[in-house]
DSSP file (Angstrom, degrees, kcal/mol; ACC not computed):
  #  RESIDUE AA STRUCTURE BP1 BP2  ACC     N-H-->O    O-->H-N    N-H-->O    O-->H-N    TCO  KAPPA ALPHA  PHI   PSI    X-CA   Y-CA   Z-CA
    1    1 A X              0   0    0      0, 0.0   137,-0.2     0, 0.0     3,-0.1   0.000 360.0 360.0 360.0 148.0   85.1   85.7  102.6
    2    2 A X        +     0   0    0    135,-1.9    35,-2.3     1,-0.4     2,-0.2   0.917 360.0   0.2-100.1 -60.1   86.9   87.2  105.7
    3    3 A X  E     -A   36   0A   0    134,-0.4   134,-0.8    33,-0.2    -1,-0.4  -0.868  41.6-179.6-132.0-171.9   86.3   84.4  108.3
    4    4 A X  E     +AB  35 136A   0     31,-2.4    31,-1.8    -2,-0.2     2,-0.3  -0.854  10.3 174.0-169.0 128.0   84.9   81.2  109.1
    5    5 A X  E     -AB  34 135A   0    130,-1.2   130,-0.9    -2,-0.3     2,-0.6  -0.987   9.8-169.0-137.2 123.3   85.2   79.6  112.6
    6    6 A X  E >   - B   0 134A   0     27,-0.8     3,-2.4    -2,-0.3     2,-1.2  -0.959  37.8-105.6-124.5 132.5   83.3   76.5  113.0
    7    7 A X  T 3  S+     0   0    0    126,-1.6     3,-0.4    -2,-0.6     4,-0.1   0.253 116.8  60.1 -36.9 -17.3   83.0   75.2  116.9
    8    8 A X  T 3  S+     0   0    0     -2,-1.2    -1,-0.3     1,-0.1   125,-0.1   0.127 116.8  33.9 -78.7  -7.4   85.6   72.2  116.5
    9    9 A X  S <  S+     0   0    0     -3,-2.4    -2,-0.2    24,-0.1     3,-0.2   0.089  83.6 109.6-146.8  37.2   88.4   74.9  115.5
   10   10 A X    >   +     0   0    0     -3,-0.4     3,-1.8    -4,-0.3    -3,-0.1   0.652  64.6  67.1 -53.2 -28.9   87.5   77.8  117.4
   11   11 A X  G >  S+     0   0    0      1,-0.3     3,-4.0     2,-0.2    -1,-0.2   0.862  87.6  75.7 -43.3 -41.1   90.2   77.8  119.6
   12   12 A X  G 3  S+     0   0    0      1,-0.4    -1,-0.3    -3,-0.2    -2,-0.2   0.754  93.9  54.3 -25.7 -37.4   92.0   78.5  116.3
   13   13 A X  G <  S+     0   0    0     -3,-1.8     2,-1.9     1,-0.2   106,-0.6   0.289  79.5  95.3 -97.1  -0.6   90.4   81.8  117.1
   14   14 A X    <   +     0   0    0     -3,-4.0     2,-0.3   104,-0.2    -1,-0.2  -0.571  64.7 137.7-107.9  61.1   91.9   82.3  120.6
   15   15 A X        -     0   0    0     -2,-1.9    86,-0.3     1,-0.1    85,-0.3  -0.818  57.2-101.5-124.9 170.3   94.9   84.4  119.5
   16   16 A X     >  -     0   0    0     -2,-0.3     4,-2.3    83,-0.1    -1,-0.1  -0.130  42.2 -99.1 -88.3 153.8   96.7   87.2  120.3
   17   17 A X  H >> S+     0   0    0      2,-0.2     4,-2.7     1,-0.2     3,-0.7   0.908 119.8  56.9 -29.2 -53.7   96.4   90.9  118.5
   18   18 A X  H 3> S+     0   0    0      1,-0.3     4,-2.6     2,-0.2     3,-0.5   0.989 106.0  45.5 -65.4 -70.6   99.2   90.4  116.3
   19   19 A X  H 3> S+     0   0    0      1,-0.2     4,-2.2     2,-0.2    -1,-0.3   0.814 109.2  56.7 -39.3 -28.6   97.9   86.9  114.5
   20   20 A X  H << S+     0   0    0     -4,-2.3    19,-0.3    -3,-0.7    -1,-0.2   0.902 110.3  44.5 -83.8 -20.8   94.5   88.5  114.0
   21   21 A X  H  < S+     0   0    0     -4,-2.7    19,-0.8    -3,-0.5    20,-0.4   0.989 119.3  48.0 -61.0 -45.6   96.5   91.6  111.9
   22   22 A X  H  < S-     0   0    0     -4,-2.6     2,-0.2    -5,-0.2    19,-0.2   0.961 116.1-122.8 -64.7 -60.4   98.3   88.9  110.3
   23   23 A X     <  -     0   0    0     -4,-2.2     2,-0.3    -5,-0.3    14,-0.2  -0.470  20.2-103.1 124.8 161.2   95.7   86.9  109.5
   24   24 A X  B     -C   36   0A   0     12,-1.6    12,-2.4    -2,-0.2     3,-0.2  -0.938  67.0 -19.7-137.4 140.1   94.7   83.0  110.4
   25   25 A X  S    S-     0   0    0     -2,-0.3     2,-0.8    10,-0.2    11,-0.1   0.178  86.2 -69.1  64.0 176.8   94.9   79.9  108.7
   26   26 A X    >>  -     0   0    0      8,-0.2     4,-3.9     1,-0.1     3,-3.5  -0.789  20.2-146.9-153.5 100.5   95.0   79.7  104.6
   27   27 A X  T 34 S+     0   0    0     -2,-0.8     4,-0.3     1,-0.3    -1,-0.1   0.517  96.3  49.9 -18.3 -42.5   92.4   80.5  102.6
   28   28 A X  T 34 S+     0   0    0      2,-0.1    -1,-0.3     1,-0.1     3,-0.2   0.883 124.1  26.2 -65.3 -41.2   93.4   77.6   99.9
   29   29 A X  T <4 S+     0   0    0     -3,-3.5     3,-0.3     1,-0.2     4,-0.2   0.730 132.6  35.4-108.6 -24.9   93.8   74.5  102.2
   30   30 A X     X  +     0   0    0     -4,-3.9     4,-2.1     1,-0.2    -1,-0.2  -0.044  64.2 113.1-121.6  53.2   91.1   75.9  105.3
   31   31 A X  T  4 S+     0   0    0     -4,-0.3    -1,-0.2    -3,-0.2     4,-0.1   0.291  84.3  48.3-102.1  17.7   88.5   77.7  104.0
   32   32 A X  T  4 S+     0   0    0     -3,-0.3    -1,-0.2     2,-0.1    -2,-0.1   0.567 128.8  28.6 -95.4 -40.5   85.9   74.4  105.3
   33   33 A X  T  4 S-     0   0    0      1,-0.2   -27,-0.8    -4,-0.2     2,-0.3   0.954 127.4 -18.0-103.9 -47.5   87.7   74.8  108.5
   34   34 A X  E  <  +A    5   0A   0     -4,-2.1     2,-0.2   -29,-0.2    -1,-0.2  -0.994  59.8 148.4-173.1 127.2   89.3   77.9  110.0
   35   35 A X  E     -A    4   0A   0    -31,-1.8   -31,-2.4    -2,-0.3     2,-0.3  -0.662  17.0-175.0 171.1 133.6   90.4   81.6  108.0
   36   36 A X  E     -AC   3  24A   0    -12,-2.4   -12,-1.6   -33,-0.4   -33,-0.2  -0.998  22.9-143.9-125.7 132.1   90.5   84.8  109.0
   37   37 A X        -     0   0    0    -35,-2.3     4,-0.2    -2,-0.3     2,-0.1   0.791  52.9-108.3 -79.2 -22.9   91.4   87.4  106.2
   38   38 A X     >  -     0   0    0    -36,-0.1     4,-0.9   -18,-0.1   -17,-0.3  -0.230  12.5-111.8 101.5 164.6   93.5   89.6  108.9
   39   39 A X  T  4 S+     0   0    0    -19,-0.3   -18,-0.2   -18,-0.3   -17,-0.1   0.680 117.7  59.5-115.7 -33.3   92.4   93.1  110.4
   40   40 A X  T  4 S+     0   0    0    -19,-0.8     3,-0.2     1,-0.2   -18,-0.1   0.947 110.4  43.6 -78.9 -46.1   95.5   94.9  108.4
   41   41 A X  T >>>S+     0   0    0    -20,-0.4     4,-2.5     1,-0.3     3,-1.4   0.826 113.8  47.0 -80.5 -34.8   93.9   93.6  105.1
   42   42 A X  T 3<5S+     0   0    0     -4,-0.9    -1,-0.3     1,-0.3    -4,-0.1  -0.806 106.7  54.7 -89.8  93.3   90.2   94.4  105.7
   43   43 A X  T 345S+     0   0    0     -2,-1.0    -1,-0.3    -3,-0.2    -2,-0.2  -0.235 110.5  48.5-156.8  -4.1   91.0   97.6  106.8
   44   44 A X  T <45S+     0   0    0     -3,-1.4     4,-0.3     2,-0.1    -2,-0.2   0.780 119.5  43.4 -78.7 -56.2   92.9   97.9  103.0
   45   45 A X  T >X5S+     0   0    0     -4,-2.5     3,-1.8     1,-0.2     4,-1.4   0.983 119.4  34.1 -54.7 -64.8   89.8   96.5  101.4
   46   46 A X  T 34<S+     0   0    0     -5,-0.6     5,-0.2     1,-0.3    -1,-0.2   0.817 111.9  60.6 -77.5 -25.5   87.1   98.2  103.0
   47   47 A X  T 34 S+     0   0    0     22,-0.2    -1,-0.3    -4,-0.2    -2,-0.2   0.462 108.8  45.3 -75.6 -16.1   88.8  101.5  103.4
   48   48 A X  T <4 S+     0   0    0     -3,-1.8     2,-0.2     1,-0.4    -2,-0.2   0.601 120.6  17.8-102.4 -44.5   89.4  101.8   99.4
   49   49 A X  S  < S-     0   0    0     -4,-1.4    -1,-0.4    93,-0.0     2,-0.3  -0.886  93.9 -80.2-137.6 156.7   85.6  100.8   98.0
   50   50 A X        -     0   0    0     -2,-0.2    92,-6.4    -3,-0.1    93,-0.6  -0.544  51.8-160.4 -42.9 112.3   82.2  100.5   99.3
   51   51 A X  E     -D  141   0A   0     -2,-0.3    16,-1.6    -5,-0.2     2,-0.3  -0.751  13.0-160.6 -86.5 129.4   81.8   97.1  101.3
   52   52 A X  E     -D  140   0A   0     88,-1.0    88,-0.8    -2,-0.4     2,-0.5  -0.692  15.5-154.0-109.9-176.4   78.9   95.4  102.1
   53   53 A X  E     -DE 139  64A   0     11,-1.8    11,-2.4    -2,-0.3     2,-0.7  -0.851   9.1-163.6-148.4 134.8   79.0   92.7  105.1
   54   54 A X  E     -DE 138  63A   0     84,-2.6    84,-2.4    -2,-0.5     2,-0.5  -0.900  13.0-162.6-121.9 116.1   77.0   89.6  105.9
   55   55 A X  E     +DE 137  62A   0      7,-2.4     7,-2.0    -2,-0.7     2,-0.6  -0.785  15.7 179.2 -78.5 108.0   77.1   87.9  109.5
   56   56 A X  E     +DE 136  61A   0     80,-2.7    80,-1.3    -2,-0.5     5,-0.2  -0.612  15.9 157.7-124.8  92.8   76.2   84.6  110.7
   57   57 A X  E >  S-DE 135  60A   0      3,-1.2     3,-2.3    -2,-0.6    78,-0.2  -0.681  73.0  -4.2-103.5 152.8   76.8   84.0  114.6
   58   58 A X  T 3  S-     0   0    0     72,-0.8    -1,-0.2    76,-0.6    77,-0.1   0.441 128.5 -53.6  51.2   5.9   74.8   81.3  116.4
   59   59 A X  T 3  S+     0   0    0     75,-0.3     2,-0.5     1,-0.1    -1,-0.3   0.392 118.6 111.4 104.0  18.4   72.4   80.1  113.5
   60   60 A X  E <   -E   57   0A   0     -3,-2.3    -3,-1.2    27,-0.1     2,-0.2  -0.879  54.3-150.6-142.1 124.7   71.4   84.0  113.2
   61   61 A X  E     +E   56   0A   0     -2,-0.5    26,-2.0    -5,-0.2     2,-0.4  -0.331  16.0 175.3 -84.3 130.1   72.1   86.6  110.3
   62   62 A X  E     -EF  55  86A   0     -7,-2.0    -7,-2.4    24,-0.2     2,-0.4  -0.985  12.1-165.3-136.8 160.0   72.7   90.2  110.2
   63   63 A X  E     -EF  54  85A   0     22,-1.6    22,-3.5    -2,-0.4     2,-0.3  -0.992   3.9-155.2-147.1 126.6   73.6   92.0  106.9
   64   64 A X  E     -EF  53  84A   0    -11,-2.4   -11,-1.8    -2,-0.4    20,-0.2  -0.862  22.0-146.8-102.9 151.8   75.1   95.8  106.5
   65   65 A X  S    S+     0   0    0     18,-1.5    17,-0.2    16,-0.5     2,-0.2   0.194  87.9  32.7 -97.1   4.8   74.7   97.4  103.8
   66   66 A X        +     0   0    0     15,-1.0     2,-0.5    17,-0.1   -14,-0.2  -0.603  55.5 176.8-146.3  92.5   78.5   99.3  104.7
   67   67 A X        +     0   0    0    -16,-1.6     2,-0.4    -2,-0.2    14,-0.1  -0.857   8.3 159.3-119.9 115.4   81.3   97.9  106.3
   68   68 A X        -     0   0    0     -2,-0.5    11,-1.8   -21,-0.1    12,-1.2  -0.888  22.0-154.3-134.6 134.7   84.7   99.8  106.8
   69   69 A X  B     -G   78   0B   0     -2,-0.4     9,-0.2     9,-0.2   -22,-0.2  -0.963  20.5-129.6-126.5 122.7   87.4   98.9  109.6
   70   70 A X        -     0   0    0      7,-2.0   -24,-0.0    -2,-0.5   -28,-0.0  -0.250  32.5 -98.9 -57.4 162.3   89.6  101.6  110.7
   71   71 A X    >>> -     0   0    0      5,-0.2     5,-1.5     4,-0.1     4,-1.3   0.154  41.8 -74.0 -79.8-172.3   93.4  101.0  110.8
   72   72 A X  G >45S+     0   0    0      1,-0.2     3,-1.6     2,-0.2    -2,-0.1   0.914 125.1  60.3 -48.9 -44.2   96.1  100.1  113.2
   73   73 A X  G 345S+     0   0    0      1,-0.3    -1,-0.2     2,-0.1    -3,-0.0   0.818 110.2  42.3 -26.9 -52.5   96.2  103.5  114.8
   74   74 A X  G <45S-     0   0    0     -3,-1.1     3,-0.3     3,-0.1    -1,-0.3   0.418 119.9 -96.6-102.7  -9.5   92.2  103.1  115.9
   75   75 A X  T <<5 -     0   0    0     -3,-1.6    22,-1.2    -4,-1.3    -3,-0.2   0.934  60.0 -74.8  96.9  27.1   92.2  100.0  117.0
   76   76 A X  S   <S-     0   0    0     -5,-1.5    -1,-0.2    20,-0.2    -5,-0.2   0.730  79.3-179.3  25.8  50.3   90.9   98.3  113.8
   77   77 A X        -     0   0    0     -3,-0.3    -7,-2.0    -6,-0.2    19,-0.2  -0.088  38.0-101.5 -88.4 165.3   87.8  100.0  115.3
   78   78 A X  B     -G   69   0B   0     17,-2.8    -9,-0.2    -9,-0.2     3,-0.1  -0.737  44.2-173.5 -75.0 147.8   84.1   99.2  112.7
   79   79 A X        +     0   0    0    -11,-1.8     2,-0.3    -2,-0.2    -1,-0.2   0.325  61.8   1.8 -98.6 -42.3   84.3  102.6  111.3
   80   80 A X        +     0   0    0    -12,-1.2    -1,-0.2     1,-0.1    14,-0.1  -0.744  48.4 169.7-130.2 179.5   81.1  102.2  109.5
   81   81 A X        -     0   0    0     -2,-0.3   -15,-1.0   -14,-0.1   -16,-0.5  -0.126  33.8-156.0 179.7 -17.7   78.5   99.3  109.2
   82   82 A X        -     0   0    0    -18,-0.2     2,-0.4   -17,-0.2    11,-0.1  -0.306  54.8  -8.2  86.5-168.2   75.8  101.4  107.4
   83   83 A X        -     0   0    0      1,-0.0   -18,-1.5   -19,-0.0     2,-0.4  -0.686  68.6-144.3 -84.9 139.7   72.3   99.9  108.0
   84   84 A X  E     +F   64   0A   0     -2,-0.4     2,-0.4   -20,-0.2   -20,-0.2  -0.904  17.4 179.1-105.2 126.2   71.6   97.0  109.6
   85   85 A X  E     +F   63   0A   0    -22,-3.5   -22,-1.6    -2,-0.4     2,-0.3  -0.855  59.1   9.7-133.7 142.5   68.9   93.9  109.3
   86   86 A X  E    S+F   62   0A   0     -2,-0.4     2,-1.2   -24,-0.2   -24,-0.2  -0.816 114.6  23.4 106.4-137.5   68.4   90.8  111.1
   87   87 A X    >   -     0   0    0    -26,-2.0     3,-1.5    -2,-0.3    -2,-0.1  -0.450  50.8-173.6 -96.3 136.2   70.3   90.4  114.1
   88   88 A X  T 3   +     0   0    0     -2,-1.2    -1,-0.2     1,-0.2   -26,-0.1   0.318  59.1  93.9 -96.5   8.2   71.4   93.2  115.5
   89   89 A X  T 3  S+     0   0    0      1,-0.1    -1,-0.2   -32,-0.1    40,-0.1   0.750  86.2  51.5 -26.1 -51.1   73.8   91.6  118.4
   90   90 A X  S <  S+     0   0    0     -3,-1.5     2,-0.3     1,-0.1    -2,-0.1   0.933  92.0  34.6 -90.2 -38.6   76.7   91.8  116.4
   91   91 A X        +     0   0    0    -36,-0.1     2,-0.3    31,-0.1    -1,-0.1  -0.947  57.2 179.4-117.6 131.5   78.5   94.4  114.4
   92   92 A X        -     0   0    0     -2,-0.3     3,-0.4    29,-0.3   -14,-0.2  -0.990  32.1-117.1-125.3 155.9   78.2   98.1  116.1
   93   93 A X  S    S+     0   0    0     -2,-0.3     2,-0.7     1,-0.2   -14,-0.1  -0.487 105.7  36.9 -59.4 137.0   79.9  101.5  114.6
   94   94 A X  S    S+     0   0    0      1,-0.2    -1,-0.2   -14,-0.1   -17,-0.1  -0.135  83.4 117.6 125.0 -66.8   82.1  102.3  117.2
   95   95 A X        -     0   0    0     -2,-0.7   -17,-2.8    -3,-0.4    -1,-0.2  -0.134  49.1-141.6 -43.8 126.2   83.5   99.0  118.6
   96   96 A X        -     0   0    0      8,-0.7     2,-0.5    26,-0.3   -20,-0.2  -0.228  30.7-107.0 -68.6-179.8   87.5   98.0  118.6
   97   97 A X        -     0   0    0    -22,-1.2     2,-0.4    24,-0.2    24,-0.2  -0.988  41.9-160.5-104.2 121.8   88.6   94.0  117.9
   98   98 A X  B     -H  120   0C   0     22,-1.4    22,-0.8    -2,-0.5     5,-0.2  -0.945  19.3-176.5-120.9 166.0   89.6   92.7  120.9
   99   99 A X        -     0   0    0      3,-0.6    14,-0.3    -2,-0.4   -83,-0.1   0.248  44.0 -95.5-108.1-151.1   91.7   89.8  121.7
  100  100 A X  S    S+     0   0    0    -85,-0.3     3,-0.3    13,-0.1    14,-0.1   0.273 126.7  36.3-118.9 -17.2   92.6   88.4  125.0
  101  101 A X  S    S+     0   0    0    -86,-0.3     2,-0.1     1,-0.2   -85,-0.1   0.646 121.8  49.9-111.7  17.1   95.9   90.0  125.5
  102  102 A X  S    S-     0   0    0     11,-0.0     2,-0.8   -85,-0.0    -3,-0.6  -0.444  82.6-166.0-113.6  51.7   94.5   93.5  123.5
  103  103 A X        +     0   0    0     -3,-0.3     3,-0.2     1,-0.2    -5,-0.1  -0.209  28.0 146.7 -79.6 114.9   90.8   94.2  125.6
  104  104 A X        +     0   0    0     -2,-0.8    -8,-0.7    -5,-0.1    -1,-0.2   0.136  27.2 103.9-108.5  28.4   89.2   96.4  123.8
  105  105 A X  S    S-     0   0    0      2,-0.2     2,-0.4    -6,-0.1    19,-0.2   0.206  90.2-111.0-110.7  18.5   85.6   95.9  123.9
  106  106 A X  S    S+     0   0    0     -3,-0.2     2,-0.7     1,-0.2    -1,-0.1   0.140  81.7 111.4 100.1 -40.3   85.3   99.1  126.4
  107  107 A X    >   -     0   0    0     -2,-0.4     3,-0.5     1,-0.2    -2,-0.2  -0.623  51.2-160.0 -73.4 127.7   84.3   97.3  129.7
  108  108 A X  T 3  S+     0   0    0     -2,-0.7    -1,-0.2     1,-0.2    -2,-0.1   0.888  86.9  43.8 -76.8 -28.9   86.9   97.6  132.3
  109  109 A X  T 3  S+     0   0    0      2,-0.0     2,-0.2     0, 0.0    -1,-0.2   0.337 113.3  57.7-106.3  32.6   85.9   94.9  134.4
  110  110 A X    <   -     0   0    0     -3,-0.5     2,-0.2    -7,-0.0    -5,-0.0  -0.669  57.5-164.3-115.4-174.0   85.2   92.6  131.7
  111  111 A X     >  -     0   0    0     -2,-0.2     4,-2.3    -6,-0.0     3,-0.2  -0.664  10.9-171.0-103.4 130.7   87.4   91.1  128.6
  112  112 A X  H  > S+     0   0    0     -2,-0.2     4,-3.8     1,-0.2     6,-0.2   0.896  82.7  52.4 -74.8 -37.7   85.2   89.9  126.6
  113  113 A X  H  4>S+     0   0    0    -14,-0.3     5,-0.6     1,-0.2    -1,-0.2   0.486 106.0  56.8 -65.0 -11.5   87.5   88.3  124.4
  114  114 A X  H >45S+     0   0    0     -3,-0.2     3,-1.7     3,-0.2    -1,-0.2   0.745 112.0  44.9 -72.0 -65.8   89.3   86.4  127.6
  115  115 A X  H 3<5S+     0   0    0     -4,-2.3    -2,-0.2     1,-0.2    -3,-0.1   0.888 118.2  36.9 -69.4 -30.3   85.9   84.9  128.5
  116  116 A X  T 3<5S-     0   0    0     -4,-3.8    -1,-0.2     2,-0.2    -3,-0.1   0.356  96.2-134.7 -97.4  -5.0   84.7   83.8  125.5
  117  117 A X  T < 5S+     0   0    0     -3,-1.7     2,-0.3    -5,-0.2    -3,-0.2   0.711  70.2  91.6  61.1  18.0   88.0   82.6  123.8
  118  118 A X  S   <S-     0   0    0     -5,-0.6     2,-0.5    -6,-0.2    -2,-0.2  -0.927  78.9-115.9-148.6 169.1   87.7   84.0  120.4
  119  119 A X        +     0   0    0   -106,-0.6   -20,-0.2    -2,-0.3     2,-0.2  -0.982  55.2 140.7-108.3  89.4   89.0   87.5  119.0
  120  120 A X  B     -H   98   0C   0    -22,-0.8     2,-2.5    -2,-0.5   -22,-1.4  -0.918  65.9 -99.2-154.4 146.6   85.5   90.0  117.7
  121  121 A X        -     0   0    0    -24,-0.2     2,-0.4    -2,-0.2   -29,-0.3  -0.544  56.4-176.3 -97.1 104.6   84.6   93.5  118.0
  122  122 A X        -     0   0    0     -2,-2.5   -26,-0.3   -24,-0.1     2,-0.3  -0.602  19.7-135.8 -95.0 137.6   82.4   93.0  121.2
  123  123 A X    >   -     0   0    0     -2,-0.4     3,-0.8   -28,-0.1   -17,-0.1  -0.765  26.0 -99.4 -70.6 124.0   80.6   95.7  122.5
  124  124 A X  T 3  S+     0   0    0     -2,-0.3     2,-0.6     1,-0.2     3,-0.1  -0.386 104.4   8.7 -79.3 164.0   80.5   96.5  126.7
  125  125 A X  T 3  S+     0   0    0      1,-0.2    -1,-0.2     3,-0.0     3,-0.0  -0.137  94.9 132.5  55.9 -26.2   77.1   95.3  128.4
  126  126 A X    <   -     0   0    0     -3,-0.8     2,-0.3    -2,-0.6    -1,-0.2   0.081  62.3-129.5 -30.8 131.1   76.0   93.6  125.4
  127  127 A X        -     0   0    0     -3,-0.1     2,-0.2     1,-0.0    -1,-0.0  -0.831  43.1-133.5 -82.6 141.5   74.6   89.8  125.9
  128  128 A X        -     0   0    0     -2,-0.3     2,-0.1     1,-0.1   -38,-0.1  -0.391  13.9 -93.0-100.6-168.7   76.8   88.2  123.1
  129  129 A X        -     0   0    0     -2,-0.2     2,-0.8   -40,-0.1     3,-0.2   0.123  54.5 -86.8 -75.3 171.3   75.9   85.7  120.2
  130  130 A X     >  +     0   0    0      1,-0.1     4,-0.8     4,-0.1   -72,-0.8  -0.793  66.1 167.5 -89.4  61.8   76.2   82.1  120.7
  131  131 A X  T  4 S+     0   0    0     -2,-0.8     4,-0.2     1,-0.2    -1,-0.1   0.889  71.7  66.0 -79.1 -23.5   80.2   83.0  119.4
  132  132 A X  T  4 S+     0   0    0     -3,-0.2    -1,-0.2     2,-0.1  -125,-0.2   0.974 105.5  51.6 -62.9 -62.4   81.3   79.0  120.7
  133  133 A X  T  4 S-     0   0    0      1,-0.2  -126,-1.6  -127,-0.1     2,-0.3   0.846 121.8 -32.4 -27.2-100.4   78.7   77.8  117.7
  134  134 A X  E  <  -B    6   0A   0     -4,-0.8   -76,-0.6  -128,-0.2     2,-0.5  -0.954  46.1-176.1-142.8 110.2   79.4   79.2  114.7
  135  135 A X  E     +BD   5  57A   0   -130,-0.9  -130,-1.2    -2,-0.3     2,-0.5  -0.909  12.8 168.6-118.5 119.4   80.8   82.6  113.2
  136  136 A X  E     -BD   4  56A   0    -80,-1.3   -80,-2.7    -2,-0.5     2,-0.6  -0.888  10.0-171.7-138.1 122.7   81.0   83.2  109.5
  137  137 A X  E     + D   0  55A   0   -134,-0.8  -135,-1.9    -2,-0.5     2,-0.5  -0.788   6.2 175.7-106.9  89.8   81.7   86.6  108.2
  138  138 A X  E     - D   0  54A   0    -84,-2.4   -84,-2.6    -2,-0.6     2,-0.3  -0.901   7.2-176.7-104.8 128.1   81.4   87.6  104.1
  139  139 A X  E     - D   0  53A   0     -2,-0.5     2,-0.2   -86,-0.3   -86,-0.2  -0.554   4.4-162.5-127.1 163.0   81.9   91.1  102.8
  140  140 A X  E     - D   0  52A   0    -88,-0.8   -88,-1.0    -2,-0.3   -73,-0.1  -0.656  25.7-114.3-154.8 104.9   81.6   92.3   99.7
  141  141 A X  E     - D   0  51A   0    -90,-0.2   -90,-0.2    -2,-0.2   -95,-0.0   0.330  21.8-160.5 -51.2 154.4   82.4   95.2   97.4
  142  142 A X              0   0    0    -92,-6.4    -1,-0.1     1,-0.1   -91,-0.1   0.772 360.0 360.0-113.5 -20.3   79.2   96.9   96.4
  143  143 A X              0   0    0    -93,-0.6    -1,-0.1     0, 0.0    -2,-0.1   0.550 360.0 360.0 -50.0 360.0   80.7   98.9   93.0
């Protein structure tokens, strides 16, 4: 598992670039509540082996069959995300993570990651996800 944000500790998620490389919360004592694996360590993972990646924002699922996050350098941009089924809202190839003091999600007179209070690689013009609900993110090697 990568992250798990459940709407009563989503502010958890309202951090700056540096905490989301680091990574949030601790996997032993908050995986019911709040964890993020870090952008420096899935970009280790997924950059090494074939990944697959399964999304669930708002009540609604999408599954890649490939998921690779480029490194610091790129902006821990999705490198890959392979094909995708269900809803297709969320993960694009292409897209940085942006934060609120890092916007990277392409629009200039938006941050997405300012309005919405949580840290995701949002796309510009997109209508987003219900991200104040619920986001839980699981990858998996596929070898």
């Amino acid at each position: 598992m990568a992250v798990y944000y459940k709407q009563n500790h989503l502010s958890l998620f309202n951090r700056t670039s540096a905490a989301f490389v680091r990574g949030i919360g601790n996997f032993e004592s908050d995986v019911t509540d709040a964890f993020f694996i870090g952008l420096e360590r899935l970009h280790l993972l997924t950059s090494g082996n074939p990944h697959e990646i399964m999304v669930y924002t708002g009540g609604k699922l999408e599954r890649c069959d490939h998921f690779e996050v480029g490194n610091r350098s790129e902006g821990y941009v999705l490198k890959s995300v392979g094909e995708c089924t269900g809803n297709s809202l969320s993960l694009r190839q292409g897209t940085k993570f942006s934060t609120y003091d890092q916007d990277e999600d392409g629009d200039p007179d938006h941050n997405l990651a300012l309005d919405l209070a949580v840290g995701w690689w949002f796309r510009p013009g997109a209508t987003s996800p219900d991200y104040n609900t619920f986001i839980s993110m699981h990858i998996r090697r596929k070898d």
